[in-house]
C-alpha positions in Angstrom: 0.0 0.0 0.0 1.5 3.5 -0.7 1.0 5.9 1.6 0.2 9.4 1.1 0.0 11.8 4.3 -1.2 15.7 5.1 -0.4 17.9 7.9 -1.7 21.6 8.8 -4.8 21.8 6.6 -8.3 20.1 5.6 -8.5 16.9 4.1 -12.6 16.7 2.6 -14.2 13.5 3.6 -17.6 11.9 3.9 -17.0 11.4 7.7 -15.8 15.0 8.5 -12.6 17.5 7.7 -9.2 16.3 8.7 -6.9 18.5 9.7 -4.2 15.8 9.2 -4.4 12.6 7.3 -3.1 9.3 5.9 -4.4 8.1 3.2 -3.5 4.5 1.9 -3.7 3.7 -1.7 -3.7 0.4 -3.7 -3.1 1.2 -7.4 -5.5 3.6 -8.2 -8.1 3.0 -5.1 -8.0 4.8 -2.2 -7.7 1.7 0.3 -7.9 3.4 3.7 -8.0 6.8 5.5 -7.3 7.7 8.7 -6.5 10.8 10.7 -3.2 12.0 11.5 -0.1 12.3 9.6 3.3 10.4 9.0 6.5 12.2 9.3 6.8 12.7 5.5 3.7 14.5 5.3 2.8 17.1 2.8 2.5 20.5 4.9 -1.3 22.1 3.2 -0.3 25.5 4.8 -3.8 25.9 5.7 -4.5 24.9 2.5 -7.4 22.1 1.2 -7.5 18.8 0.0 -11.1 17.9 -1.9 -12.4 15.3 -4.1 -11.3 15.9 -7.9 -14.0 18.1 -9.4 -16.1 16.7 -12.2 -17.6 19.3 -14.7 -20.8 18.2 -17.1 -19.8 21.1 -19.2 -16.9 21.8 -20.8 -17.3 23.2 -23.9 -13.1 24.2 -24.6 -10.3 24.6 -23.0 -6.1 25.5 -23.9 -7.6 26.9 -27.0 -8.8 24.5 -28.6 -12.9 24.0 -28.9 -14.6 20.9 -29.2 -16.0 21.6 -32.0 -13.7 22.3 -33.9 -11.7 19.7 -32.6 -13.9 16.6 -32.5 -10.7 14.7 -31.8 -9.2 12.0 -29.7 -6.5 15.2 -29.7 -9.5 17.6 -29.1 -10.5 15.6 -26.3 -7.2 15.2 -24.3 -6.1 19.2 -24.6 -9.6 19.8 -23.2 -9.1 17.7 -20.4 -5.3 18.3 -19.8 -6.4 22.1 -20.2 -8.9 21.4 -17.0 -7.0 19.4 -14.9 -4.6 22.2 -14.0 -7.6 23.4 -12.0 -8.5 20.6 -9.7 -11.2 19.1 -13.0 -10.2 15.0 -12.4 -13.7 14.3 -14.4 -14.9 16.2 -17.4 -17.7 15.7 -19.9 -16.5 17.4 -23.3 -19.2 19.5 -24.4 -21.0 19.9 -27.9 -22.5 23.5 -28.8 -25.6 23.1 -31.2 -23.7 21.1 -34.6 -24.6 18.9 -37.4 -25.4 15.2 -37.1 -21.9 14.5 -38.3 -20.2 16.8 -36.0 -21.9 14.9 -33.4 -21.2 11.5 -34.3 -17.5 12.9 -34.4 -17.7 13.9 -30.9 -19.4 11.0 -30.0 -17.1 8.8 -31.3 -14.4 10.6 -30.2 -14.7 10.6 -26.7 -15.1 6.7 -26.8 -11.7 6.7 -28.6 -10.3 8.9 -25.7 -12.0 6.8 -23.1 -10.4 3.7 -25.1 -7.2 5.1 -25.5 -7.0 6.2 -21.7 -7.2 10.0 -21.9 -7.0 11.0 -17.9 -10.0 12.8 -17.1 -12.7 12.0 -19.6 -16.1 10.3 -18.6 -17.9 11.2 -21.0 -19.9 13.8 -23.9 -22.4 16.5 -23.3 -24.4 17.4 -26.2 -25.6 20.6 -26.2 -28.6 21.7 -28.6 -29.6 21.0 -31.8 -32.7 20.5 -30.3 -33.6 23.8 -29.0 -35.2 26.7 -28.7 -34.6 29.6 -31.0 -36.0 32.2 -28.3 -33.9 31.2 -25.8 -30.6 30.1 -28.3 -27.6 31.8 -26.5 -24.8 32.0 -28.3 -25.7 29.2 -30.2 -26.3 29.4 -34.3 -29.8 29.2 -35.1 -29.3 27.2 -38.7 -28.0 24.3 -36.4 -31.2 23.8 -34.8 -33.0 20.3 -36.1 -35.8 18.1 -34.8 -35.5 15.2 -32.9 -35.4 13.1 -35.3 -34.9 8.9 -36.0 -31.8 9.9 -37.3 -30.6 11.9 -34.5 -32.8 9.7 -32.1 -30.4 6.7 -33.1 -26.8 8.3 -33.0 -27.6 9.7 -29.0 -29.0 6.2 -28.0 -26.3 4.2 -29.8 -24.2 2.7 -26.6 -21.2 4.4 -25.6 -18.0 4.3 -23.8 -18.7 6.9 -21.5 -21.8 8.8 -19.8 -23.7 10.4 -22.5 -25.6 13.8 -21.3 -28.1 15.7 -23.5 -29.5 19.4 -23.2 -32.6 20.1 -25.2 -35.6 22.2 -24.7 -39.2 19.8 -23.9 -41.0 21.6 -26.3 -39.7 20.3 -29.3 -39.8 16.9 -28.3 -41.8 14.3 -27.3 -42.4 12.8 -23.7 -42.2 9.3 -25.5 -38.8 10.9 -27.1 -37.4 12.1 -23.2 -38.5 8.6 -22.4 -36.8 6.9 -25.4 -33.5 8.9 -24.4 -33.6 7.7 -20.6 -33.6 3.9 -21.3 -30.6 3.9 -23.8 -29.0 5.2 -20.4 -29.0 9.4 -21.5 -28.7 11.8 -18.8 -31.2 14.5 -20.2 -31.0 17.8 -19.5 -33.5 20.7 -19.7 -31.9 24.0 -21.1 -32.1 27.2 -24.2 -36.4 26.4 -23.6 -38.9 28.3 -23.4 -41.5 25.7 -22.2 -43.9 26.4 -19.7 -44.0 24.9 -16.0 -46.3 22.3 -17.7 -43.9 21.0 -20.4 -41.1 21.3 -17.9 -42.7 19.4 -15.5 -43.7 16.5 -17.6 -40.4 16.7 -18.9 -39.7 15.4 -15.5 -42.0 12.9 -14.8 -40.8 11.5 -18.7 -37.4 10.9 -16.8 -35.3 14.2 -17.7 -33.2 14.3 -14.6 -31.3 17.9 -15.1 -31.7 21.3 -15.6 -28.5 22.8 -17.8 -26.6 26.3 -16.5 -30.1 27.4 -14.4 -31.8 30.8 -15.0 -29.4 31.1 -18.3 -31.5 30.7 -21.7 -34.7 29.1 -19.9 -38.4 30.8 -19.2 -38.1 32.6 -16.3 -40.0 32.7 -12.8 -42.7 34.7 -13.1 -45.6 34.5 -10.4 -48.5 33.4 -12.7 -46.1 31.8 -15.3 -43.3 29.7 -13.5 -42.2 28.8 -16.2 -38.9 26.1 -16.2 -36.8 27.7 -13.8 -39.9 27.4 -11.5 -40.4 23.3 -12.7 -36.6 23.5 -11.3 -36.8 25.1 -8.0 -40.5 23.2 -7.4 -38.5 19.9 -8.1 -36.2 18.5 -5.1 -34.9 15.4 -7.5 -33.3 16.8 -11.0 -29.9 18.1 -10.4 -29.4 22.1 -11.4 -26.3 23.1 -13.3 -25.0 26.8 -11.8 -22.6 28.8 -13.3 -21.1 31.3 -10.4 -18.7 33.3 -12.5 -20.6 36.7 -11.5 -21.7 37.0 -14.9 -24.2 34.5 -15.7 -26.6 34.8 -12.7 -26.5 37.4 -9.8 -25.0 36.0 -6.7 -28.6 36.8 -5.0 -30.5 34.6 -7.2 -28.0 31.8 -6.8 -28.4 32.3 -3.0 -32.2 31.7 -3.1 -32.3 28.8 -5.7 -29.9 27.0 -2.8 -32.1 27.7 -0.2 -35.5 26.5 -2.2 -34.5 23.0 -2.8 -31.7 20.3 -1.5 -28.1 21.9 -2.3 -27.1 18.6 -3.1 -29.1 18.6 -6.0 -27.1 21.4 -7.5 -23.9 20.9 -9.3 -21.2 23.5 -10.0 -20.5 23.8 -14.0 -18.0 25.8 -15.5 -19.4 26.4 -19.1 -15.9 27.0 -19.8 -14.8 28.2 -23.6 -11.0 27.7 -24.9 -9.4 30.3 -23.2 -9.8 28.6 -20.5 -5.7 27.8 -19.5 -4.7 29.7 -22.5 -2.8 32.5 -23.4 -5.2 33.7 -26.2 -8.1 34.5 -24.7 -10.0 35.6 -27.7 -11.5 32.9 -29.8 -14.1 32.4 -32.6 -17.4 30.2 -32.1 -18.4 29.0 -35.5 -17.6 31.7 -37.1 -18.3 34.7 -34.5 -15.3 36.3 -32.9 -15.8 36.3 -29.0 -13.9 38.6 -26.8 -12.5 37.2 -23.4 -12.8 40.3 -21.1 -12.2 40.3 -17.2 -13.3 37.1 -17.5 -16.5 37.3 -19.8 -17.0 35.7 -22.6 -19.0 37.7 -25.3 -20.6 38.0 -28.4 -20.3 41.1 -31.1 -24.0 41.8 -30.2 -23.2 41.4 -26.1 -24.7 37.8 -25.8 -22.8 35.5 -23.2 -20.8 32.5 -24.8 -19.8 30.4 -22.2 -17.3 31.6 -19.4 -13.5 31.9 -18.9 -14.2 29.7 -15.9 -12.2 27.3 -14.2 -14.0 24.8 -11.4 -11.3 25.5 -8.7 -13.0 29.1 -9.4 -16.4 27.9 -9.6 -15.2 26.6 -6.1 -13.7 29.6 -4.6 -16.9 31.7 -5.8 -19.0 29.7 -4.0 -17.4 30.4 -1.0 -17.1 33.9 -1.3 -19.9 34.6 -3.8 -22.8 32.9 -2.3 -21.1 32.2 1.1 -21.2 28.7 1.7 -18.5 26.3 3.5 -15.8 25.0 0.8 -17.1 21.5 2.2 -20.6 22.3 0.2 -18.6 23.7 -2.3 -16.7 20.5 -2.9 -19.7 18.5 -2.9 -21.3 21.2 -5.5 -18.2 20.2 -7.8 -17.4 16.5 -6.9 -20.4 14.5 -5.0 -23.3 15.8 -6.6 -22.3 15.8 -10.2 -20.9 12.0 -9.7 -24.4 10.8 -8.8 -26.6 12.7 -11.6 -23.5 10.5 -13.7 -24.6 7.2 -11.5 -20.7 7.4 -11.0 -20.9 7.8 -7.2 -19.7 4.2 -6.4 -16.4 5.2 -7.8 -15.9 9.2 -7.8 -16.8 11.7 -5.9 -15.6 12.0 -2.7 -12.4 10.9 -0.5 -13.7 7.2 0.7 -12.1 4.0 0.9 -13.0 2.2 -2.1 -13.5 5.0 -4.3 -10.7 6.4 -7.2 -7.6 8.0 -5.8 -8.4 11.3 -7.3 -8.1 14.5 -5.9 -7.6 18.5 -5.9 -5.3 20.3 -3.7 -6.1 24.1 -3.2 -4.4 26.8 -1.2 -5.8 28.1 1.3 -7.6 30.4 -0.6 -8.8 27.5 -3.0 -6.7 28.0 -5.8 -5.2 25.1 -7.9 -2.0 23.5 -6.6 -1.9 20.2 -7.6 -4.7 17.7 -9.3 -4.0 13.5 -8.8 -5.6 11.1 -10.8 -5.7 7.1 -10.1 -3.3 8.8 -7.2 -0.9 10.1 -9.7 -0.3 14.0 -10.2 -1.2 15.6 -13.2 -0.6 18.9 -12.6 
């Protein structure tokens, strides 16, 4: 068993936060934990040591985009690009694209998986099937129906976890359903559906809600519309983006206190400048400028963030105020369950994956281990 040991900081487990720990590994499983350290032991400096984060959305990262790189290559700068930032787990996102495009990225992301890419789990697909009123960034002439041939390539097995964001209203409930037992997580997001639509949504088996408030029907007090499905639903798990920009700190606040906070998961939306030193990029064909850290459009319009999750971490601490042990599970336990990867990632226990994020003790990156080996 090889031993790995902290001193003088706080060591996130299921049981409670060690401020000194042991833990044992055998090859790439964490094989026992126990408080106190050895004399070898890694000083934290007050510093934190949390399950490795797992992000749903990564649409880019160390310039490169996924679309445009729907690429065993694409796929492993993504993920090398978010592991620098504590990101042991990521889900390589598709913005609305063509069939083909799709089953590039699909196939892709197996290959990765195959070929043992560290960090990869599997493929978000974002759109077509969405709303023009609530599109985003997103190009309209993508935008498709549901149909047997695109029906087919999402429910086709997979390597990985297989995650899909479309509005209810242009679907079926017998489509949702369809989706959910080839093993899809489906999403709700970029709708305009009513409470109604969002709702049955639900009950058809959708069991997420992509980047709350952003690109959905709003709350309104005689139209709830799906952020109101959302908030009047304790089960689906609620994507938040806490990058300042996206949704006011205030709203994010009261959505946490409306339902169980462990049905919320911390997302980072993040584009390709993400760990890059060209910030500015181009989203099929529109240039978007990277600016303080927002990502936008010629006409103003949000594309995705220039966040990071050991960000989307420290802004939920000081953003919204809650203990960095939430936070963690915001970025680590609860996105591992809406996966049904919880029996192997997701927190620090004894039979789960060695993988982990060190932060200072102002939570940012340090280090990132994967299968107990460091990555960055």
């Amino acid at each position: 068993m090889t031993l790995h040991s902290f001193i003088n900081g706080h060591i996130v487990t299921p049981l409670g936060t060690l401020s000194a720990a042991t833990i044992g590994i055998e090859g790439e499983i964490i094989a026992a934990i126990t408080p106190g350290a050895a004399d070898d032991a890694i000083d934290l400096d007050g510093g934190w040591v949390m399950p490795g984060f797992i992000d749903t959305q990564v649409n880019g990262g160390g310039g490169v985009l996924f679309n445009d790189t729907p690429t065993v290559a694409g796929v492993a700068a993504i993920a090398a690009a978010h592991v620098r930032y504590g990101s042991t787990a990521t889900m390589p996102t598709l913005i609305s694209d063509t069939p083909d495009v799709i089953a590039r990225g699909l196939d892709a992301v197996d290959a990765a998986i195959d070929a043992g890419v560290p960090g990869v789990v599997g493929i978000h697909v974002e759109g077509p099937v969405i709303n023009v009123v609530r599109k985003g960034i997103h190009d309209p002439a993508r935008f498709r129906p549901l149909d047997d041939e695109l029906l087919t390539l999402l429910t086709t097995p997979r390597r990985g976890r297989v995650m899909v964001t479309l509005a209810p209203e242009r679907v079926t409930t017998a489509q949702i359903a369809a989706l959910v037992a080839a093993g899809v997580r489906v999403c709700l997001g970029h709708t305009d559906a009513d409470y109604a639509t969002a709702t049955a949504a639900f009950a058809a088996g959708a069991t997420g809600v992509t980047h709350l408030f952003n690109a959905m029907s709003p709350l309104v007090h005689r139209a709830p519309g799906v952020v109101g499905a959302a908030l009047d639903n304790d089960s689906a798990w609620c994507g938040i983006i806490v990058d300042g920009f996206h949704v006011d700190d205030a709203a994010l606040r009261i959505a946490l206190r409306a339902r169980p906070a462990d049905r919320f998961m911390l997302v980072s939306d993040a584009m390709p400048c993400v760990g890059a030193a060209n910030k500015d990029f181009v989203l099929q064909g529109k240039p978007i400028r990277v600016e303080d850290g927002r990502c936008v459009g010629a006409d103003g319009t949000l594309a995705g963030s220039d966040l990071d999750m050991a960000g989307a971490v420290r802004g939920a601490v000081t953003r919204l105020g809650i203990a960095p042990e939430q936070a963690a599970a915001l970025a680590s336990t609860s996105p591992a369950e809406f996966l049904g990867l919880s029996d192997e990632r997701g927190t620090l226990a004894v039979g789960k994956r060695a993988d982990w994020a060190i932060l200072t003790r102002d939570l940012y990156p340090a280090s990132t281990w994967i299968g107990a080996r460091p990555v960055a």
